[in-house]
MMTF fields as JSON, N, C-alpha, C and O atoms, coordinates in Angstrom:
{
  "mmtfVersion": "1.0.0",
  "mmtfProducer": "UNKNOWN",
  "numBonds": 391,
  "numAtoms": 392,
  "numGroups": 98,
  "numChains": 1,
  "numModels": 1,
  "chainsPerModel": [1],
  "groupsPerChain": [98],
  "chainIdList": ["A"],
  "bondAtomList": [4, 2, 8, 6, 12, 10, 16, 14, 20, 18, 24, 22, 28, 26, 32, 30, 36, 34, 40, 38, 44, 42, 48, 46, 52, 50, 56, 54, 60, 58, 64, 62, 68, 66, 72, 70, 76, 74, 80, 78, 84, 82, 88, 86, 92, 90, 96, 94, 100, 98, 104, 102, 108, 106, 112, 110, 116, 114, 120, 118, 124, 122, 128, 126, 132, 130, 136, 134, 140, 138, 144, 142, 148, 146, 152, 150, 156, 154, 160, 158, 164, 162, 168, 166, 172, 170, 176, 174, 180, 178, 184, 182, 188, 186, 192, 190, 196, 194, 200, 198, 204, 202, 208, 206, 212, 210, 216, 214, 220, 218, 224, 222, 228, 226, 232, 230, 236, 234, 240, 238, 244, 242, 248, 246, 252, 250, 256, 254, 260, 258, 264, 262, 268, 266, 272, 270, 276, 274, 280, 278, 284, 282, 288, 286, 292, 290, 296, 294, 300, 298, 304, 302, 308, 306, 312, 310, 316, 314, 320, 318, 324, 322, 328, 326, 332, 330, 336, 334, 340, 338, 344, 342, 348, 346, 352, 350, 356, 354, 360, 358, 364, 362, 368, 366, 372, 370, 376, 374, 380, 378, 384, 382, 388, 386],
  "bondOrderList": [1, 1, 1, 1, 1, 1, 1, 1, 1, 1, 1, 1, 1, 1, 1, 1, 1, 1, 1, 1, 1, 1, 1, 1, 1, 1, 1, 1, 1, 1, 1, 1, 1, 1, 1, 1, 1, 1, 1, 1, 1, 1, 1, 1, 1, 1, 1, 1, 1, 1, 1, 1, 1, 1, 1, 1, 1, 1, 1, 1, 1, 1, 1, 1, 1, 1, 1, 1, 1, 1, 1, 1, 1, 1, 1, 1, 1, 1, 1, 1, 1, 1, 1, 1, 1, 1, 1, 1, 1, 1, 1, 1, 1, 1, 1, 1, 1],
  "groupList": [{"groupName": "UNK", "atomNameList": ["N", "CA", "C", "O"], "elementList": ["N", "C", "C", "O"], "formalChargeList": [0, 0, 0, 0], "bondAtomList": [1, 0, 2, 1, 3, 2], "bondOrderList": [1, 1, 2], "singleLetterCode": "X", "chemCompType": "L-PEPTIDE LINKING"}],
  "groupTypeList": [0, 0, 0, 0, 0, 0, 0, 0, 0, 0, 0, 0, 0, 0, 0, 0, 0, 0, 0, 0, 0, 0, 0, 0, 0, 0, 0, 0, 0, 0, 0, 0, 0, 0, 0, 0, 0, 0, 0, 0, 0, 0, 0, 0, 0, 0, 0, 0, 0, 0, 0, 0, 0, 0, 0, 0, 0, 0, 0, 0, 0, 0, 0, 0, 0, 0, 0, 0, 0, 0, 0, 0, 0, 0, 0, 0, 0, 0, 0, 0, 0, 0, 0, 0, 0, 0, 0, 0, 0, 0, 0, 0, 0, 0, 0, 0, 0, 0],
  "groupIdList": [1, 2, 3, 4, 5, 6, 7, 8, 9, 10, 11, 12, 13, 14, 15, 16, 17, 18, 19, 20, 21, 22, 23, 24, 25, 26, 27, 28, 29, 30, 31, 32, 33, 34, 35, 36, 37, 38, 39, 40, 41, 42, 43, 44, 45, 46, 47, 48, 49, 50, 51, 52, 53, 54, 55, 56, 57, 58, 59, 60, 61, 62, 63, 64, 65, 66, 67, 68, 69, 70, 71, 72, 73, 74, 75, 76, 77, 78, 79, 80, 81, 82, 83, 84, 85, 86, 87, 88, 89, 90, 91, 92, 93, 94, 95, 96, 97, 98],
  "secStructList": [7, 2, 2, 2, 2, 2, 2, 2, 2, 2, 2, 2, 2, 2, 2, 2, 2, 2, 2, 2, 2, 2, 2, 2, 2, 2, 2, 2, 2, 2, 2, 2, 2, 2, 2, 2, 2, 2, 2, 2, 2, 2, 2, 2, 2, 2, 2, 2, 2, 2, 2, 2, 2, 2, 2, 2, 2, 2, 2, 2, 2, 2, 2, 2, 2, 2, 2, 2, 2, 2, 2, 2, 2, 2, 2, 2, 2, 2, 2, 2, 2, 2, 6, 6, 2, 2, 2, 2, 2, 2, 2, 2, 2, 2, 2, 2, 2, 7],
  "xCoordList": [-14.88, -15.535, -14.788, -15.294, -13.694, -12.456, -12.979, -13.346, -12.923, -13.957, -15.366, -16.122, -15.618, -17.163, -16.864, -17.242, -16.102, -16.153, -15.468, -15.81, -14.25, -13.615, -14.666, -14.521, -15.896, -16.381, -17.711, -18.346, -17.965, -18.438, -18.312, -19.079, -17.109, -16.027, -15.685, -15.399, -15.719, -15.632, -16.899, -17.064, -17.919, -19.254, -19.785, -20.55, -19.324, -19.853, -18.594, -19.081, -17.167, -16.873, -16.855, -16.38, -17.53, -17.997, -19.318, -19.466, -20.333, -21.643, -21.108, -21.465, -20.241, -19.575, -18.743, -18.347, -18.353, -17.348, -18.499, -18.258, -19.573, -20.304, -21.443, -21.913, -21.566, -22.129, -21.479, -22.047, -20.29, -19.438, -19.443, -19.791, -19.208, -18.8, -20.046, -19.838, -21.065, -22.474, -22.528, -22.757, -22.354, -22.15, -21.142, -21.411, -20.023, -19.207, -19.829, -20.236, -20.098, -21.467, -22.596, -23.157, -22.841, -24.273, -23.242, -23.48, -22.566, -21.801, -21.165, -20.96, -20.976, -19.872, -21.284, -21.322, -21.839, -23.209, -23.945, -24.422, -24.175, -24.733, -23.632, -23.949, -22.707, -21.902, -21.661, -21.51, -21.606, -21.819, -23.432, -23.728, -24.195, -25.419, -25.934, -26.827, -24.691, -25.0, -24.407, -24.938, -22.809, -22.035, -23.02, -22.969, -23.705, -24.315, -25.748, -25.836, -26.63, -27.491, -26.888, -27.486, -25.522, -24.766, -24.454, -24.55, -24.017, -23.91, -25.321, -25.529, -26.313, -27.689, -27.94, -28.331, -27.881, -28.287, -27.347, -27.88, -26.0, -25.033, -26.36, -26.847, -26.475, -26.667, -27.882, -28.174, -29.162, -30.585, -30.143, -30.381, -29.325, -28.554, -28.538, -29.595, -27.452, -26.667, -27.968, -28.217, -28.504, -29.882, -30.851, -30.792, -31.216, -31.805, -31.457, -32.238, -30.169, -29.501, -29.551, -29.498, -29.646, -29.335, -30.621, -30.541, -32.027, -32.905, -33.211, -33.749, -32.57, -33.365, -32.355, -32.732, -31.019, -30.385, -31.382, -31.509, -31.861, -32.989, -33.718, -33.879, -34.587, -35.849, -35.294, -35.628, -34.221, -33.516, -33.384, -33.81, -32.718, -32.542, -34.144, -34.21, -35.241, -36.51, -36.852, -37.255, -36.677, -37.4, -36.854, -37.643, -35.993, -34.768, -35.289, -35.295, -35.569, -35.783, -37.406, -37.791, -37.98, -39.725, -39.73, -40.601, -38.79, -38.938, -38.373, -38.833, -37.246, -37.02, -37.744, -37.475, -38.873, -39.635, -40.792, -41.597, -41.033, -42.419, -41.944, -42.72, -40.686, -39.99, -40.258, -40.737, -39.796, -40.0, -41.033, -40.915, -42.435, -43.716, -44.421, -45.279, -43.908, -44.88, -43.841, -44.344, -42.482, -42.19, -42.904, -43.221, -42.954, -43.786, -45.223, -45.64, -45.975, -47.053, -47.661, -48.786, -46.272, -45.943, -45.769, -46.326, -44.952, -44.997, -46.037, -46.194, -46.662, -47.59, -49.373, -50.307, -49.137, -50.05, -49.798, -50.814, -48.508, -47.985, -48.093, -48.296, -47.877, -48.28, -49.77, -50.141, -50.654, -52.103, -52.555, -53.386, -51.773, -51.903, -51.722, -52.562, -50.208, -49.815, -50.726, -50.794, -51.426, -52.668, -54.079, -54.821, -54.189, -55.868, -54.981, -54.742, -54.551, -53.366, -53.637, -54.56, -52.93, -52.636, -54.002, -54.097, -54.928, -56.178, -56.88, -57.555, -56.698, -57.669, -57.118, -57.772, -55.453, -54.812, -55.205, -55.473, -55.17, -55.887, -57.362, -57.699, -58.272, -59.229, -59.147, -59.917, -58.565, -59.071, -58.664, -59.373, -56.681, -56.652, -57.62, -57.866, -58.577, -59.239, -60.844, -61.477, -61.277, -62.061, -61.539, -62.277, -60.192, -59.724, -59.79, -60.281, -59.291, -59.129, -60.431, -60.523, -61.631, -62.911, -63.979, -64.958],
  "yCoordList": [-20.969, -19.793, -19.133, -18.383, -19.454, -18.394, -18.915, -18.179, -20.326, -21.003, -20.916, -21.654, -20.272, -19.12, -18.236, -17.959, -17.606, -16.204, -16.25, -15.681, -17.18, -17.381, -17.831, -17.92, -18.209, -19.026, -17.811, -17.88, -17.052, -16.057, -15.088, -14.792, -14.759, -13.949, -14.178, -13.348, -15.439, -16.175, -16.01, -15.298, -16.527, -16.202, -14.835, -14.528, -14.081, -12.346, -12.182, -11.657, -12.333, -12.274, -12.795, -12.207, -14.112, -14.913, -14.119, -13.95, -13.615, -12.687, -11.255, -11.001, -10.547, -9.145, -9.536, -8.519, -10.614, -11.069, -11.027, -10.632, -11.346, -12.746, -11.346, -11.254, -10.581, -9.035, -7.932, -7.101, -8.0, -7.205, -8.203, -7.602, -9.326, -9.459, -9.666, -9.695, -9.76, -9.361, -8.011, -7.996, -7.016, -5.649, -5.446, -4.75, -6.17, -5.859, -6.38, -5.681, -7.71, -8.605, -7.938, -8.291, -6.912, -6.421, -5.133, -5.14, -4.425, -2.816, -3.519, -2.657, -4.529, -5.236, -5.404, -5.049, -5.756, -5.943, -5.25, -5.357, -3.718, -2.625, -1.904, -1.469, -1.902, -1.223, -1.906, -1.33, -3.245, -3.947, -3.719, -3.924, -3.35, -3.176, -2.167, -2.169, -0.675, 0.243, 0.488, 1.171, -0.307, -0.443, -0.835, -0.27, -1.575, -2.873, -1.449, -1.107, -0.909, 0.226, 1.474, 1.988, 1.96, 2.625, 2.669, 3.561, 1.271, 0.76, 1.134, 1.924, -0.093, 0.431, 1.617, 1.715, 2.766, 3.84, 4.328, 4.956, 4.034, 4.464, 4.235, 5.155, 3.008, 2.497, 2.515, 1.951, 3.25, 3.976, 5.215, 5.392, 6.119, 7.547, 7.243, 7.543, 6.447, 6.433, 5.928, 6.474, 5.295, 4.773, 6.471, 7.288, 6.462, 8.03, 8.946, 9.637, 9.098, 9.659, 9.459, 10.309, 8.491, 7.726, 7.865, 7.955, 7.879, 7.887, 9.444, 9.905, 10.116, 11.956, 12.316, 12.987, 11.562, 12.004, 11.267, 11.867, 10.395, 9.676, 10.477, 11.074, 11.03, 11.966, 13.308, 13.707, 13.599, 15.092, 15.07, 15.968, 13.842, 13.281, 13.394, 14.114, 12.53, 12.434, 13.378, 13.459, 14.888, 15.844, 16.951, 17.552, 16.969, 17.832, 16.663, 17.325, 15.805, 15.044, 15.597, 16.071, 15.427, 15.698, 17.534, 18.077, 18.094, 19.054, 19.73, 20.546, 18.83, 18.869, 18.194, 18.253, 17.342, 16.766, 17.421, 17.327, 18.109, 19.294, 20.152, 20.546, 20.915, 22.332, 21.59, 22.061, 20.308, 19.809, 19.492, 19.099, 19.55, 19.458, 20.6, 20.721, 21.396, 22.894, 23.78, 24.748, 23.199, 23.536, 22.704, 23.212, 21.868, 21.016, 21.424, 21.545, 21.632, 22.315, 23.809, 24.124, 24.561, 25.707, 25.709, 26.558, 24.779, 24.51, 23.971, 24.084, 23.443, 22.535, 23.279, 22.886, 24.861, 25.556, 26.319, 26.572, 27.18, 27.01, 26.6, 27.391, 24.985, 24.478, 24.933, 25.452, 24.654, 24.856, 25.745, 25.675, 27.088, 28.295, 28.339, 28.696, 27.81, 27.843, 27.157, 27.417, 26.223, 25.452, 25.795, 25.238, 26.859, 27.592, 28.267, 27.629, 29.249, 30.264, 29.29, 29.665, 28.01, 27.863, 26.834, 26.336, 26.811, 26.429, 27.701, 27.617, 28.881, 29.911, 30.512, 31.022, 30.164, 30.502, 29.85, 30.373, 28.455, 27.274, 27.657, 27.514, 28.064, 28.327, 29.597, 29.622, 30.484, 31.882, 31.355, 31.245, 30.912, 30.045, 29.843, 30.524, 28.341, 28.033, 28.876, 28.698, 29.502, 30.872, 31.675, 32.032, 32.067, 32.858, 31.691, 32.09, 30.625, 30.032, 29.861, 30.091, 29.283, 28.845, 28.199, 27.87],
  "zCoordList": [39.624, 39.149, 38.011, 37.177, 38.071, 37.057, 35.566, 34.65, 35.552, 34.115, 34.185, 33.553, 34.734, 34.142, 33.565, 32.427, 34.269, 33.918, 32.572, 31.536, 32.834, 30.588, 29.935, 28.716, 30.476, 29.386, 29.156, 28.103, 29.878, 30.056, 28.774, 27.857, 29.096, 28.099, 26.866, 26.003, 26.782, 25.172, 24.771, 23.781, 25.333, 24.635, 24.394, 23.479, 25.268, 24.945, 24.047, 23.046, 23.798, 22.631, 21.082, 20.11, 21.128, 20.337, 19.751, 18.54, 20.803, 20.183, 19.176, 18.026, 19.97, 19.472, 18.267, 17.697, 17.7, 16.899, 15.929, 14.789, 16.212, 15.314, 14.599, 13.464, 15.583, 15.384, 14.684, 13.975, 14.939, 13.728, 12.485, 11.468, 12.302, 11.437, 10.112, 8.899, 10.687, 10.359, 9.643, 8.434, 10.237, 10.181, 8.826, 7.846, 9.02, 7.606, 6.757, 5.829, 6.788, 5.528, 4.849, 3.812, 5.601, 5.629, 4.962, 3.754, 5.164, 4.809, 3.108, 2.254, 2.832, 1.96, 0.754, -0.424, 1.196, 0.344, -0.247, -1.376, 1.342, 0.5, -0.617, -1.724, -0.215, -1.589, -2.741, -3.817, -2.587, -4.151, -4.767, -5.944, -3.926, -4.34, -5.121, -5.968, -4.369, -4.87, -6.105, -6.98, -6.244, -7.246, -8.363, -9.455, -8.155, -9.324, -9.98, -11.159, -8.864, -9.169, -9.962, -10.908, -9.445, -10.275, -11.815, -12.658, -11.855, -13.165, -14.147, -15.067, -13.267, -14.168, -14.453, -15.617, -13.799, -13.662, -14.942, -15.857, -14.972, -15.693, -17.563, -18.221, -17.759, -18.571, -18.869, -19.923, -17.944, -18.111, -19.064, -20.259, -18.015, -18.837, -19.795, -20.351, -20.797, -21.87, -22.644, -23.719, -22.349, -23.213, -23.457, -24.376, -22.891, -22.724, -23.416, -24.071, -23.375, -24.428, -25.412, -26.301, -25.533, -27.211, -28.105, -29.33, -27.294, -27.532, -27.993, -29.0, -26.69, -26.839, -28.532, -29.492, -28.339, -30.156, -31.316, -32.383, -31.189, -32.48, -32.366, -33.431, -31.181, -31.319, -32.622, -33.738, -31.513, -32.113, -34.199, -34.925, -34.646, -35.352, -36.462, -37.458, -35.971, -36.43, -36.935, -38.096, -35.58, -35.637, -37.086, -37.815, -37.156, -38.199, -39.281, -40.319, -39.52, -40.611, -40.986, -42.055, -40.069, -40.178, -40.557, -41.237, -40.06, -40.184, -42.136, -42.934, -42.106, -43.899, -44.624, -45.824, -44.214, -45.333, -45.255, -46.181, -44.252, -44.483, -45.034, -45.905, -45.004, -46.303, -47.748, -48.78, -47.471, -49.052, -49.617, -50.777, -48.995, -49.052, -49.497, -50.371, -48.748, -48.638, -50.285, -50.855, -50.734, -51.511, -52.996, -54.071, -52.732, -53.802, -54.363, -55.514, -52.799, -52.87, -53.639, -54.029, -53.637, -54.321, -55.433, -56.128, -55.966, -57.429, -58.177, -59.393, -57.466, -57.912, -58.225, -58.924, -57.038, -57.697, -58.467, -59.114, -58.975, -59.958, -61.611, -62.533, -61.718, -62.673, -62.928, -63.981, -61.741, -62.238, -62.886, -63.791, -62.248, -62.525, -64.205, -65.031, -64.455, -65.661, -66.677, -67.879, -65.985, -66.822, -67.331, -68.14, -66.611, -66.579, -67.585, -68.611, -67.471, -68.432, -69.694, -70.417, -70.099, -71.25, -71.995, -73.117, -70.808, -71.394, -71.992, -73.017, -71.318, -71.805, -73.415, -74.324, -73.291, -74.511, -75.826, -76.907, -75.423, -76.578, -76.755, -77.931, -76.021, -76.097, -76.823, -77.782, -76.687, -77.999, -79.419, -80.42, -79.16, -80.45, -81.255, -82.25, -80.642, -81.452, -81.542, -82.582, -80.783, -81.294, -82.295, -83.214, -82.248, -83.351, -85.146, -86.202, -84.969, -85.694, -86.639, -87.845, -85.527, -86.365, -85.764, -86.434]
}
């Protein structure tokens, strides 16, 4: 009976062995897992970033090429202005002339 009961004993410690060591496999795994998600996550951020500075970037650009638009635009009625002006001038000119 005494080699039952060792053999007993070996096998319920053979299961509990075989069950922890499962348990660390399984604990060893999730943290490289989370390590490895970490990382990505690290490297979603930094992308994100990188992206919201190009937006930022675009926007300050879009925003100086419409000042330089709406300044163009200004001059440009301006000239016209100056053009009716120096058409009506040529025009008495040559009324005065003949």
């Amino acid at each position: 009976m005494s080699f039952n009961i060792v053999m007993t004993i070996v096998s319920l410690a053979a299961s509990v062995s075989g069950i922890v060591f499962a348990l660390l496999a399984f604990k060893r795994s999730e943290r490289q897992d989370q390590k490895s998600a970490g990382k990505n996550e690290g490297v979603i951020m930094s992308d994100i970033g990188y992206i919201k500075a190009c937006v930022d970037r675009t926007e300050k650009n879009l925003a100086s090429m419409d000042e330089r638009y709406r300044n163009l635009v200004e001059r440009l009625a301006k000239v016209e202005e100056g053009l009716i002006n120096t058409e009506k001038r040529v025009d008495e000119v040559l009324l005065k002339e003949g």
